[in-house]
C-alpha positions, 0 to 999 in steps of 0.5 A: 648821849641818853637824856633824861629827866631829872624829875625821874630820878630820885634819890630815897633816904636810907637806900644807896644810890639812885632810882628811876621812876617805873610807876605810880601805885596807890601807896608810892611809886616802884622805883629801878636802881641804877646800881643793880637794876633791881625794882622795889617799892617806895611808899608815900612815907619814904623820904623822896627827892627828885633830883630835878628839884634839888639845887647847890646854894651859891653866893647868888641865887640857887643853882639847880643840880641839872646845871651842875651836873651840866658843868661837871660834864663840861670840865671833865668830858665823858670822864667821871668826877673824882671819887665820892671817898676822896679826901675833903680836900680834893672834893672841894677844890674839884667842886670850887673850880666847876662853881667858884661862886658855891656857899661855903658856909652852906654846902658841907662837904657831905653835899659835894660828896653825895653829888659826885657820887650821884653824877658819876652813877648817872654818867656810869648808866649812859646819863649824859645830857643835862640839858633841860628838856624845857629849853628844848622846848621853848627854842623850838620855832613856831609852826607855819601859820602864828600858832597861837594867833586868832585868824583874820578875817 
């Protein structure tokens, strides 16, 4: 399993596929495809998500993509998600039994189409665990001595 941050991943409107963060430059950042490996620049003008900060409206409160992500993986194992050309109604009905409770009036099923085909390029390219690196972090069990705790004397 490759974990990474999903904050690293962006999607740039106007460009197929998913990119990697490589560096920042004065002007934008140089991104990787996932697709073909190929660098190329993105500038402060271009249109840039993070998939760390995208999230699926539901019928509660907004669920975070790496969530979803999570429980596609769970439903279908190392096996992708059905294809992104799909019909309408596949889509759905495959989304729908991973979040029952989505917004149907608000997540089109361009939303969904986008979404299957970013997690199964994520999948094809070994990224596998999404599971948030911060709730590894906070689970971790104090340091011997109460970090954190003013001495007695």
């Amino acid at each position: 399993m490759r974990v990474m941050d999903l904050k690293d991943i962006l999607s740039v409107s106007g460009k197929p596929g998913l990119f990697k963060t490589i560096a920042q430059t004065k002007s934008g950042v140089i991104i990787e495809s996932l697709i073909d490996g190929k660098r190329i620049q993105a500038f402060a003008s271009d249109k840039i998500s993070s998939l760390g900060e995208i999230s699926i409206f539901t019928t509660g409160e907004d669920m975070p993509l790496r969530e979803v992500f999570r429980l596609i993986r769970e439903k279908n194992g190392d096996q992708p998600a059905p294809d992104a050309k799909a019909d309408d109604r596949t889509l759905k009905a495959f989304f729908e039994t991973v979040i029952p409770d989505y917004d149907h009036e608000r997540v089109y099923t361009s939303h969904i189409r986008k979404l299957v085909q970013w997690y199964n390029l994520l999948i094809a390219n070994g990224i596998n665990d999404f599971t948030a690196p911060a709730e590894e972090t906070e689970t971790e069990p104090e340091s011997p001595g109460g970090a954190g705790e003013a001495p007695t004397e």
